[in-house]
N, C-alpha and C positions, 0 to 999 in steps of 0.2 A: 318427514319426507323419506321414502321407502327410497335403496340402492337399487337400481335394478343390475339385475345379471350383467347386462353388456353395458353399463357403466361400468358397474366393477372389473370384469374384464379389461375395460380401456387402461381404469386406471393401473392393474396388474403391466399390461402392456408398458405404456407409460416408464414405470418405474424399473422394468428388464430393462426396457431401451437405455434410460439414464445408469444401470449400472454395468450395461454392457460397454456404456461408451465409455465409463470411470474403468472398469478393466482392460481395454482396450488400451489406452494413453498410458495407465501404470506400465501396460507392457510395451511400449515404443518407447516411455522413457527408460526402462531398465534395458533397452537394447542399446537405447543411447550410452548409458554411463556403462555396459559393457567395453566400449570401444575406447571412451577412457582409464577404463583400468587397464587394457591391455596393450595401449601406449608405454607402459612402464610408471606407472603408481597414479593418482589425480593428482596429487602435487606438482607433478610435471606434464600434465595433461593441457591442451589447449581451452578447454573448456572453465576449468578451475584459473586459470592465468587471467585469461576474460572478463569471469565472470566476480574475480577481486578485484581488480579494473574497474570494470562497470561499476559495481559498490563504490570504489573510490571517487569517482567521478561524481556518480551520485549526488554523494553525501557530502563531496566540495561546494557541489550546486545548491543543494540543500538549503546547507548554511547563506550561502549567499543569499538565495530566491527568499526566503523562510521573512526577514526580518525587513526587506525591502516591499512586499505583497502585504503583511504585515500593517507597515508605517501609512502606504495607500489606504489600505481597507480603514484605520484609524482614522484617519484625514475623513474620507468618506460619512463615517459611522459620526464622526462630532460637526459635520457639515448638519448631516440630516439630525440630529439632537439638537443642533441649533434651531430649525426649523418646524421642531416638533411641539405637539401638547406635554401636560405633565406626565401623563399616561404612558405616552410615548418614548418621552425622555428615558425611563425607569428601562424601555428594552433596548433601547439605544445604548447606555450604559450598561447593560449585560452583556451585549456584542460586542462593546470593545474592552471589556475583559477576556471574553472569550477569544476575542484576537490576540491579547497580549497574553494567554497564557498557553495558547493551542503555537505563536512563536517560541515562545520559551521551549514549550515540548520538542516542537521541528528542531531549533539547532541543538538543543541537548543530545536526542537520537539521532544526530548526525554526526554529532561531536562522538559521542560510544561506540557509534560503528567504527567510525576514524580507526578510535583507541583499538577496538579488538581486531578490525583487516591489519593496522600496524603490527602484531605482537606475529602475524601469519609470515610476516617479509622476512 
């Protein structure tokens, strides 16, 4: 199947568009973190104060949500394994691995961010 010219053009077009919009947003955000630097450093900037904040909160939530959605989704997963053929069982049993170990990952990465916004304070 042959490109034609003004396909090709669309998709030249197309692809300006998306990296006019990607340089675009680079430059609003570096105007942004202009106005934090000239508050007097980003470590005392409102933005940085915030946004380790925000992280913390986060990652408090994290840990909590992570193991409780978790414990649901298991309940769930061996409801329906009960109710399943043999076939089924085998996926059923894959899923609640993959719950208990996709929790494990959530509060682990929850817990290292903890550890590294702490060492920031």
């Amino acid at each position: 199947m042959k490109m034609t010219i003004k396909h090709y053009n669309q998709k030249i077009k197309a692809k300006a568009k998306a990296v006019g919009a990607g340089l675009l947003t680079a430059f609003l955000m570096l105007q942004n973190s202009t106005v934090a630097y000239a508050a007097g450093g980003i470590s005392n900037s409102q933005i940085a104060k915030g946004t380790e904040k925000l992280i913390q909160d986060a990652t408090t939530w994290l840990m909590v949500l992570a193991p409780v959605v978790a414990g649901l989704l298991i309940i769930y997963f061996c409801i329906r394994r009960s109710a399943a053929d043999e076939m089924d069982q085998k996926k059923w049993n894959n899923r609640i691995v993959v719950a208990i170990v996709s929790c494990i990952g959530a509060v682990l990465g929850s817990a290292t961010l903890n550890i590294i916004i702490g060492y920031y304070q």
